[in-house]
C-alpha positions in Angstrom: 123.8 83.6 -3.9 123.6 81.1 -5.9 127.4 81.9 -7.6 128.5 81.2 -3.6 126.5 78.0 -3.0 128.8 76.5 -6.5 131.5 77.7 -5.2 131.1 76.2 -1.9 129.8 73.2 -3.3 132.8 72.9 -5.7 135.5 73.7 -2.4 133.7 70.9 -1.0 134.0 68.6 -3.4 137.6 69.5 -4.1 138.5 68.8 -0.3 136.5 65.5 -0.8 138.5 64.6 -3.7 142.3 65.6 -1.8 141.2 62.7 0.1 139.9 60.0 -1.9 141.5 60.2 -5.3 145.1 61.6 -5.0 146.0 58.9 -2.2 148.5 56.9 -4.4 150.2 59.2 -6.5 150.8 61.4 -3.3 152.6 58.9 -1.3 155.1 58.2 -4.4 157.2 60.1 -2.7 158.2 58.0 0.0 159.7 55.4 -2.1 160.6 57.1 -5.7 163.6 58.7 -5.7 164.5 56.2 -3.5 164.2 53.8 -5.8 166.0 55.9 -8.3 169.6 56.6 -6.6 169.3 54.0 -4.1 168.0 50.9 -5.8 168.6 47.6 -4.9 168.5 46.8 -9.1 170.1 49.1 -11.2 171.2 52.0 -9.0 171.7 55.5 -10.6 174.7 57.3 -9.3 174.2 60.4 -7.5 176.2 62.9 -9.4 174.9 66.1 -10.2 174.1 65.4 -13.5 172.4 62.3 -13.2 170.3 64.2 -9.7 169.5 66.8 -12.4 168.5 64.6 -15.1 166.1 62.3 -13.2 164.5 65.1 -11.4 164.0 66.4 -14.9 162.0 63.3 -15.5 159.9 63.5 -12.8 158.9 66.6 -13.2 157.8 66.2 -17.2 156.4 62.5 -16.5 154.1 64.7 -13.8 153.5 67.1 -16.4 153.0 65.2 -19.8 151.6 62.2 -18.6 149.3 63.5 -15.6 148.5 67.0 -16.0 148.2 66.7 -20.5 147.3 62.8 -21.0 144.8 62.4 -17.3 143.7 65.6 -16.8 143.5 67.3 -20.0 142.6 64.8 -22.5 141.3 61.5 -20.8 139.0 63.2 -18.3 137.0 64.1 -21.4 136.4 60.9 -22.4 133.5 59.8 -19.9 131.1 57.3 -19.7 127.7 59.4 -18.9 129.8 61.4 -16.3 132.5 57.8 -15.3 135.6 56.9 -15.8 137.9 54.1 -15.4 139.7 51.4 -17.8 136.0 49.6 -18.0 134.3 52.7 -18.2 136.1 53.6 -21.2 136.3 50.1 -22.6 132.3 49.8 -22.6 132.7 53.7 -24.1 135.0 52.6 -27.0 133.1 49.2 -28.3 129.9 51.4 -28.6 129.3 52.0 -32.7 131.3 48.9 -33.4 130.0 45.6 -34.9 129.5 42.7 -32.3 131.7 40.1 -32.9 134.0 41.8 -35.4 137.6 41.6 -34.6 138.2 45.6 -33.5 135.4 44.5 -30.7 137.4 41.7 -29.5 141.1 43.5 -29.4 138.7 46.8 -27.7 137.8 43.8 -25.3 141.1 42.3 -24.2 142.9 45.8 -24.0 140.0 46.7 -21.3 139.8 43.3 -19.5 143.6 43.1 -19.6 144.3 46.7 -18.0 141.2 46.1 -15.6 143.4 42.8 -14.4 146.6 44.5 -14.2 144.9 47.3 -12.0 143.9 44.4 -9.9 147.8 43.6 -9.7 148.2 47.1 -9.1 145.8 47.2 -6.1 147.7 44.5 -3.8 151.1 46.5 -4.8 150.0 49.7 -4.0 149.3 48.9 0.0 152.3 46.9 0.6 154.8 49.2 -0.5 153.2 52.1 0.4 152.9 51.1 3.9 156.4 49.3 4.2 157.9 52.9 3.0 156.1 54.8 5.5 157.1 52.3 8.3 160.5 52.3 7.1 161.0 55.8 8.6 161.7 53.7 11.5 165.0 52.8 10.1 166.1 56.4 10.1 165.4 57.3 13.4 167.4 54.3 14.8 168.4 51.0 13.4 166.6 49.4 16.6 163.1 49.1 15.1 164.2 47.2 11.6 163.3 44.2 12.5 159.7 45.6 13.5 159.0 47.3 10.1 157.7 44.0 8.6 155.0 42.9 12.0 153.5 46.4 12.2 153.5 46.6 8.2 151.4 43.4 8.6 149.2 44.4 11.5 148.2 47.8 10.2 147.1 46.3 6.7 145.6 43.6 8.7 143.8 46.0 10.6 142.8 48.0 7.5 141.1 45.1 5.5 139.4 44.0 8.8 137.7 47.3 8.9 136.3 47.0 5.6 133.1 45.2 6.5 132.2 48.6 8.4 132.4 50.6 5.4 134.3 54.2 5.0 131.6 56.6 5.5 133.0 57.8 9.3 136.4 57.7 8.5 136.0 59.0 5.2 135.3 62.4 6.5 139.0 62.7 8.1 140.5 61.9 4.4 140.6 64.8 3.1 142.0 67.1 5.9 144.6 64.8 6.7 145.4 65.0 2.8 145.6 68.2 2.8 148.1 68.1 5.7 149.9 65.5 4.1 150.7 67.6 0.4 151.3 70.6 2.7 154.2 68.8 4.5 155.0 67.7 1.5 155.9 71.0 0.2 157.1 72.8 3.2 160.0 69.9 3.5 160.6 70.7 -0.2 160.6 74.0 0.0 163.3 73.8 3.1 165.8 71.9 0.9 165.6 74.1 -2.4 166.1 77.6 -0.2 169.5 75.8 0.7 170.3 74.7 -3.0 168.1 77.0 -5.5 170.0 76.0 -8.4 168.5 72.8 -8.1 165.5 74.4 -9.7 167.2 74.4 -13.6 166.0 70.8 -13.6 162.5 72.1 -14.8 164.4 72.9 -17.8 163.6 69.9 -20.2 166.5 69.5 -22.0 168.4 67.8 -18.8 165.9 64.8 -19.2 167.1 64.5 -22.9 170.6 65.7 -21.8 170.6 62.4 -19.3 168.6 59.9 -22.1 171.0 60.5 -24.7 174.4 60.2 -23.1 173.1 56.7 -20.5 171.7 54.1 -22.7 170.9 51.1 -20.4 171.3 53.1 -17.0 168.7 55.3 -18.6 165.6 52.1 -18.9 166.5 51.6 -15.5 165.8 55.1 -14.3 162.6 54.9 -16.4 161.7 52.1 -14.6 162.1 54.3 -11.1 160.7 57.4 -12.4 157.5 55.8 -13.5 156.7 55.2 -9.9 156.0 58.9 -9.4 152.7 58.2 -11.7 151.3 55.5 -9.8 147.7 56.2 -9.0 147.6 58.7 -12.3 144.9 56.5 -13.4 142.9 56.8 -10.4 142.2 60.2 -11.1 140.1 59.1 -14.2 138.7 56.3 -12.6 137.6 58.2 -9.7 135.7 60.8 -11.8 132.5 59.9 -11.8 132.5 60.1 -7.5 133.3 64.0 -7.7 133.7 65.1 -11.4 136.1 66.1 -13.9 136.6 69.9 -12.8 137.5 69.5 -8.7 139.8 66.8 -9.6 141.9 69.3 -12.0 141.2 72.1 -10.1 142.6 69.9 -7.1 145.9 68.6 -8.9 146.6 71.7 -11.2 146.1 74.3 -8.0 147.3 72.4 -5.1 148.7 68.3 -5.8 151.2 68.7 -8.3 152.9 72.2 -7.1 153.3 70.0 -4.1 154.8 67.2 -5.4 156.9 68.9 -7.5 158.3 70.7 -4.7 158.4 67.6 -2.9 160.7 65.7 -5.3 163.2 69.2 -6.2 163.6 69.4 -1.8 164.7 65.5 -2.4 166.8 66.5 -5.2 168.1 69.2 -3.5 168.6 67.4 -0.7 170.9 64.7 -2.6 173.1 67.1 -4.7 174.3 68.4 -1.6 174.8 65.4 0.2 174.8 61.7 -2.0 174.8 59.6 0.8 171.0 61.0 2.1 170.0 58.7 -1.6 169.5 56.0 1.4 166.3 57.5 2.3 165.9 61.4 0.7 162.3 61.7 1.9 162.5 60.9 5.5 166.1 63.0 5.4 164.1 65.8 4.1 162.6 66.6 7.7 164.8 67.5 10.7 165.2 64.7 13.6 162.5 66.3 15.9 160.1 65.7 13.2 160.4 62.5 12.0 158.5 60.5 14.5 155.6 62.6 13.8 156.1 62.4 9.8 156.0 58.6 10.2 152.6 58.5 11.9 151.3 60.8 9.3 153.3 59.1 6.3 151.4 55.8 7.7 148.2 57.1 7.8 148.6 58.8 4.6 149.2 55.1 3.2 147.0 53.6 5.1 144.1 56.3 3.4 146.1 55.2 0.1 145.2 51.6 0.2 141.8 52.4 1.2 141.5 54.1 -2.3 142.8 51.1 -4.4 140.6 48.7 -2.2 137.4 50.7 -2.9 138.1 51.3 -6.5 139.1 47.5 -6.5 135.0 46.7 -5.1 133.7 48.8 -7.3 135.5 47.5 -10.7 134.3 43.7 -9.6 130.5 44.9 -9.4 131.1 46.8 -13.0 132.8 43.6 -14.0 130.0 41.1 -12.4 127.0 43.4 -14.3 128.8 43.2 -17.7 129.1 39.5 -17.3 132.7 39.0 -17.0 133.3 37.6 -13.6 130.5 35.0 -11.3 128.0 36.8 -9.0 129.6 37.2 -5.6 128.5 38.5 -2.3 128.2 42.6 -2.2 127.3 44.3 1.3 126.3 48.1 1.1 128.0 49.7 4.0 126.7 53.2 3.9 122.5 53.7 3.6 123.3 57.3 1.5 126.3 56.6 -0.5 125.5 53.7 -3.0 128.9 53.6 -4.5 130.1 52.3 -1.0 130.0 48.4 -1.4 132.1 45.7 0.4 133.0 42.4 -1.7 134.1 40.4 1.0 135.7 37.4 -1.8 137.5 40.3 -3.4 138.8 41.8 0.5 140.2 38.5 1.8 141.6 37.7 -1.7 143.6 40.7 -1.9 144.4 40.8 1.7 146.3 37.3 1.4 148.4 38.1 -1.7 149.4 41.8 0.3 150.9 39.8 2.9 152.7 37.3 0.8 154.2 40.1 -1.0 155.5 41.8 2.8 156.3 38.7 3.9 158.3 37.6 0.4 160.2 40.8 -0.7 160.4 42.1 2.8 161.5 45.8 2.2 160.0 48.8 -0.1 163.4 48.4 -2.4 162.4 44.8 -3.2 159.1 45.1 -3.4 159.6 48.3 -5.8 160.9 45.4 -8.3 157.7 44.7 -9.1 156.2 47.9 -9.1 155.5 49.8 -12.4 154.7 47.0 -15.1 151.3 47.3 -13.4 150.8 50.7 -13.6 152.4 51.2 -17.5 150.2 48.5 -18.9 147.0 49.7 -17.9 148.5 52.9 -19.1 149.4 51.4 -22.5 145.8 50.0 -22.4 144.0 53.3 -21.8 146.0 55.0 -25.0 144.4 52.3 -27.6 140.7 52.7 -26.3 141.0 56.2 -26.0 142.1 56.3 -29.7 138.8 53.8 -30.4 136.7 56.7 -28.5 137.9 59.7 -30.7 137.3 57.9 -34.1 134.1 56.4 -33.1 132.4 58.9 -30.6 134.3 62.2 -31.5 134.5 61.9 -35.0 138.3 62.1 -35.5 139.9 61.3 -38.3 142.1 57.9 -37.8 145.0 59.6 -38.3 144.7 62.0 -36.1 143.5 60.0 -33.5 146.7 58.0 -33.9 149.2 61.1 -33.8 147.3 62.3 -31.2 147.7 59.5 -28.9 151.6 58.5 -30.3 153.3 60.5 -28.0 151.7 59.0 -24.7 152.1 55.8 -26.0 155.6 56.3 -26.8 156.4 57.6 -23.1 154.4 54.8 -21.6 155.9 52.7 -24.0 159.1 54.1 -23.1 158.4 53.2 -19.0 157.1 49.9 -19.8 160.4 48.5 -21.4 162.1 50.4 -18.5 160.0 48.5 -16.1 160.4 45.1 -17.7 164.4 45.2 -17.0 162.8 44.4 -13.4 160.5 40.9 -14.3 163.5 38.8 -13.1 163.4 41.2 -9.9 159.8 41.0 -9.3 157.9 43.0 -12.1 156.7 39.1 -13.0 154.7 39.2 -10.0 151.9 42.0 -11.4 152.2 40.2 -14.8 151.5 36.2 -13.4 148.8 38.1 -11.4 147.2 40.0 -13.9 147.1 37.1 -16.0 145.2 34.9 -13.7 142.6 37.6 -13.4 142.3 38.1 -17.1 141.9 34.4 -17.3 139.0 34.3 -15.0 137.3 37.5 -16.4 137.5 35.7 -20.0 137.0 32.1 -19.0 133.8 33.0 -16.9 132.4 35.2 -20.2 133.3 32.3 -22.6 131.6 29.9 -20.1 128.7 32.1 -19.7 128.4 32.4 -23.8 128.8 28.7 -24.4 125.8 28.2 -21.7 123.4 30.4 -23.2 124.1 29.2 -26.3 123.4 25.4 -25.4 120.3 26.9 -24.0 119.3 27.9 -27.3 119.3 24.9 -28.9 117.0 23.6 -27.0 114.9 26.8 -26.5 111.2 26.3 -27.6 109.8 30.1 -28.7 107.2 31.7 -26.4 104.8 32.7 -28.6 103.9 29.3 -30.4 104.3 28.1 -26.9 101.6 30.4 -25.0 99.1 29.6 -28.3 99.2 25.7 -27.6 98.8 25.6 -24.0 95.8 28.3 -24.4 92.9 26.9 -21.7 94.6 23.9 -21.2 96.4 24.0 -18.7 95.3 24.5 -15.0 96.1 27.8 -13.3 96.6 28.5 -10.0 96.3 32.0 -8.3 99.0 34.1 -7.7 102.3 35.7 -10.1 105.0 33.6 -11.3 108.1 35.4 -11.8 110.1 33.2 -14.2 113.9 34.8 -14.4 115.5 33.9 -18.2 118.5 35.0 -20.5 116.1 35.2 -23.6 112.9 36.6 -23.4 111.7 35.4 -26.4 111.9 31.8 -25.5 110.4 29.9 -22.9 112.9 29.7 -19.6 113.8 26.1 -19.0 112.2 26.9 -15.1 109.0 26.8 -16.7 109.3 24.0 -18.4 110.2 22.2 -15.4 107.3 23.8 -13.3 105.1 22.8 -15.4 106.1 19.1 -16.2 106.2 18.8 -12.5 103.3 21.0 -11.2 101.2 20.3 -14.0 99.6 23.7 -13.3 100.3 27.6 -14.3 100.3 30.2 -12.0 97.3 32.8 -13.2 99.9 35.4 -13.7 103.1 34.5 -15.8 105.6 37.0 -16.1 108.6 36.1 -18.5 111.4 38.6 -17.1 114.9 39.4 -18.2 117.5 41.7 -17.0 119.6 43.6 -19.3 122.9 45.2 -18.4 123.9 48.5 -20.9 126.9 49.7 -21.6 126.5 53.1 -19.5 126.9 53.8 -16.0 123.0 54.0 -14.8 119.9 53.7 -16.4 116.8 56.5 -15.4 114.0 55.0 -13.6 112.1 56.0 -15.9 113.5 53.7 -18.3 114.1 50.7 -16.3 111.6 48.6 -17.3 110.1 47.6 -20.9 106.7 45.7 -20.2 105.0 43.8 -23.0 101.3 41.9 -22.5 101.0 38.9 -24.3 98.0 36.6 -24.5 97.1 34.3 -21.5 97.7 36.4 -18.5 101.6 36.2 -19.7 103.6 39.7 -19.5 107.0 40.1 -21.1 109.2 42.4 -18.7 112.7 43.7 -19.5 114.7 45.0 -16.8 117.4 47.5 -17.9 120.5 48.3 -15.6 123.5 50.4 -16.2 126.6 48.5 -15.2 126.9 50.6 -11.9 123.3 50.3 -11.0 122.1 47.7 -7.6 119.9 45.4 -9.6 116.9 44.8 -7.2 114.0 42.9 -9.2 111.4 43.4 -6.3 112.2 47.4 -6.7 111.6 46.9 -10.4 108.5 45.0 -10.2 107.4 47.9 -8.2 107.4 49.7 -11.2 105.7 47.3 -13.3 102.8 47.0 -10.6 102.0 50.6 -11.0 100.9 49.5 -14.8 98.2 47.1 -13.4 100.1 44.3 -13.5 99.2 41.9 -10.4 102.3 41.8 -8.0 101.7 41.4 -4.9 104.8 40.6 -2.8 103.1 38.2 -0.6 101.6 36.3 -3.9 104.4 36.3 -5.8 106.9 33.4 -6.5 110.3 33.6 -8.2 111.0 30.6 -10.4 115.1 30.0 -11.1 117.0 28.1 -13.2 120.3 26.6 -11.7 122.4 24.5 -14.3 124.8 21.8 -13.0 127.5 21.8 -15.7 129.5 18.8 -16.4 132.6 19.7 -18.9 133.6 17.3 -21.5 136.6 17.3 -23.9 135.3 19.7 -26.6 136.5 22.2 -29.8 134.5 25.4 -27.9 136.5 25.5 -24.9 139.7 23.3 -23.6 139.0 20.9 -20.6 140.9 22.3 -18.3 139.4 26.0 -18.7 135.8 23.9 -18.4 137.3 22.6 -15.3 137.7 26.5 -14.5 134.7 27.5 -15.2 132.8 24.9 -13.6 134.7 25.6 -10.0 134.0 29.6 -10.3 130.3 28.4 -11.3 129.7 26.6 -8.0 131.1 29.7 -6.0 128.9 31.9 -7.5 126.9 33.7 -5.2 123.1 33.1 -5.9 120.8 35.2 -8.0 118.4 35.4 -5.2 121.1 37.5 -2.9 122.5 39.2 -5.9 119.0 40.3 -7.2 117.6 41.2 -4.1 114.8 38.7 -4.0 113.2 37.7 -1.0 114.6 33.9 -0.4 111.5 33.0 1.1 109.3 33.5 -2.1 112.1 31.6 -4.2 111.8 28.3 -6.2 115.1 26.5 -7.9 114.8 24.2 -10.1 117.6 22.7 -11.5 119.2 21.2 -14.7 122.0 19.0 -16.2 124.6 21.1 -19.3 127.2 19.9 -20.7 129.7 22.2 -21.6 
């Protein structure tokens, strides 16, 4: 019985993940091979060798970089059962020394890939969705100069919906996946019964056969060919939603087979006729069939983009509890699923650059210019921390670690310096974008750092500080809560308070959140409570850096030790600093500048830690920075 309830449980979970995690990397095919024979860049020509050759490469990019690097080696390397660039970047810097120089290069290889998957996530919709309604084209030149309006409306439609959340919907995902990679392979299968030979291409040596002898043309195709592994990453970050096993049982017994047949029935489909290059995918199915394959191409993308936009939520939170980007407004859109959140800055945001990259490349084939440097830097990025991970966590040798991981990073390597042939086409896009993210994550940390540092230099300790006021000072009944960075000083709030109240509340409670370097922290080690003399109680609040902070929830907890916490008696007491940058050594003007403007966007503590705004008391102060 309890052998069938795993298995039923693990069939569920596996149909689950068909829906949510393979979204990207199964719609590659609509624009891939494509982008391969019929590129608007560097065009391979369809001979037989070069159809052989490429298809080669897809298959062994599927098979080296997926099924061995993803799903057989990077899956193991989890962060308390996650994944994900950050994941993995808070895994790797664990064991170092703060501050050392191996911490600071583990830091920008994970902020850097965590802001190129951000490039990656406003890519990822607008192609995919401008290659679905592109199937238009085929079915009659009449609808081309609609492709670009309903690309527009349906994303428009689709980030509109995300304030409702994707619990409803969700439940269709994975069915209508599962439809999706069986068309997938039936069309394949079609086109390889009428050219079988087409299957020799699983043979390796034509991918070295068609390296060796093209040079230049060669990058180019790498370039193409990477585009078949776009969302490979998504199956690591997704892990911790489902779990390491139904993702590989899901790609090993059902996505890749699919796939691969998908791309040999393209192949196929080109060796016997080189003019179907123009679109090989939608040529694949017969005429009758291609309005429906449209509709379900769309809503294929459509489930796609819904994937990068929820993976896209959920890296700001990780990013906002590990202190790299400003507090901003999170709405929880299911009351079961915790991990479904709605960043409505992060929605809009992404929603805008989407349509200026329909509206400014205009077609898939443009648009595919800029596709790939995205996806093979935060590749690049995941080899070097996972080699930090084995020497630090599992013990390997250095050298093996290196040899180990020198393979993958010469293949990513390898599609990386394919893709950069396309910066003047586009590729600078994803790179000017990811920048300007990394700039913000980093700017805001520094900022953040130089802060709590010029609050240190004027901290005053708490112990010294509770002895000297000791039954002189008039207290008042009811808690004060008093929110501060450093626990052992006083916060500057109280200060304030108490130069303008000139009383104490009976109860002070000194509190300070702390945000680890795992996923979640038990209950049952979220908070660390220390009494002090005076009535004062020293409370430390631990997250993990995908837990919902909620302070009242916490205090909760401390009130069950006998502390006095009444809601209705208890005030919060918040520092606010007003910054005002001046020309400095510690950080350039113009980055103060930066800092400054993302400071005064911030969303407030009092929404981001759940406090009641009705028990809340600011009180402000003047830093320059």
């Amino acid at each position: 019985m309890q052998a069938e309830r795993n298995n039923k449980q693990m069939a569920a979970l596996t149909l689950a993940a068909l829906g949510v995690v393979f979204g990207d990397i199964g719609t590659s095919p609509l624009y891939s091979m494509k982008e391969v024979f019929n590129s608007i860049h560097h065009p391979v020509p369809a001979t037989p060798d070069n159809v052989l050759g490429v298809l080669s490469l897809f298959f062994w990019a599927l098979i080296l970089v997926v099924t061995l690097k993803y799903v057989s080696f990077i899956m193991r390397a989890d962060n308390k059962g996650e994944g994900g660039i950050i994941a993995l970047m808070t895994l790797a810097m664990q064991r170092g020394k703060p501050g050392s120089w191996t911490q600071r290069m583990l830091i920008i290889c994970g902020l850097f890939g965590a802001a190129l998957f951000y490039g990656d996530g406003v890519i990822t919709p607008a192609i995919s969705v401008l290659s679905a309604v592109e199937g238009l084209n085929i079915i009659t030149p009449a609808f081309e100069s609609w492709v670009e309006p309903i690309t527009i409306t349906v994303l428009v439609l689709l980030f509109v919906l995300q304030r409702r959340g994707t619990a409803k919907v969700g439940a269709l995902f994975g069915p209508v996946m599962t439809l999706w990679f069986a068309v997938l392979a039936a069309l394949g299968v079609a086109a390889i019964i009428q050219h079988p030979g087409v299957l020799v291409a699983a043979n390796p040596w034509y991918a070295a056969n068609f390296l060796s002898h093209n040079s230049i043309l060669a990058f180019s195709a790498m370039g193409a060919v990477v585009l078949c592994l776009t969302g490979a990453e998504a199956l690591y970050a997704d892990m911790g939603h489902f779990g390491p096993r139904p993702i590989q049982y899901a790609w090993i017994g059902y996505i890749l087979p699919a796939l691969a047949l998908n791309y040999f029935g393209q192949g196929a489909l080109v060796l016997s006729n080189p003019a179907a290059a123009e679109n090989p995918f939608y040529l694949l199915a017969p005429e009758w069939g291609r309005y429906p394959l449209v509709i379900l191409a769309t809503t294929a993308t459509v489930i796609a983009s819904q994937s990068v936009i929820s993976g896209a939520f959920s890296m700001t939170r990780q990013a906002m509890q590990l202190g790299y980007t400003p507090r901003l407004e999170t709405r929880h859109t299911s009351d079961s699923q915790m991990g479904q959140i709605y960043v409505p800055a992060v929605n809009w945001m992404m929603l805008v650059a989407i349509v200026l990259l329909v509206v400014g490349f205009g077609s898939s084939d443009r648009l595919a210019g800029a596709y790939g440097i995205a996806v093979t830097g935060t590749m690049l990025m995941t080899n070097f921390l996972a080699i930090a991970v084995a020497v630090r966590l599992w013990k390997w040798s250095p050298i093996r670690a290196v040899a180990g991981a020198l393979p993958f990073i010469v293949i990513d390597f390898g599609f990386f310096i394919g893709n950069s042939m396309k910066i003047p086409d586009g590729g600078w896009f994803p790179l000017v974008y990811g920048i300007l993210i990394f700039l913000l994550l980093t700017t805001w940390k520094r900022g953040r750092e130089l802060l709590a540092a010029r609050g240190a230099e004027d901290a005053m300790e708490l112990q010294p500080f509770i002895e000297n006021i000791a039954g002189g000072v008039n207290r008042v009944p009811g808690t004060a809560v008093f929110l501060t960075p450093d626990p052992d000083a006083v916060p500057h709030a109280l200060l304030h308070s108490l130069k303008h109240y000139k009383v104490l509340h009976e109860c002070v409670i000194i509190l300070n959140v702390r945000v680890l370097e795992i996923p979640y922290v038990p209950l049952a080690e979220r908070i660390n409570i220390q009494r002090l003399p005076g009535n004062f109680a020293q409370i430390i609040v631990y997250y993990g850096f995908k837990d919902e902070p909620d302070i009242p929830a916490a205090l909760e907890l401390a009130a069950a030790t006998g502390l006095p916490l009444e809601p209705m008696e208890t005030t919060y007491f918040l520092g606010r600093a007003t910054v005002i940058p001046k020309l400095s050594t510690h950080m350039v003007y113009w980055r103060a500048l930066l800092f400054v403007a993302m400071l005064r966007n911030a969303s407030s503590a009092t929404a981001f830690f759940r406090i009641p705004a009705n028990r809340v008391v600011e009180l402000g102060a003047q830093v320059a920075l």
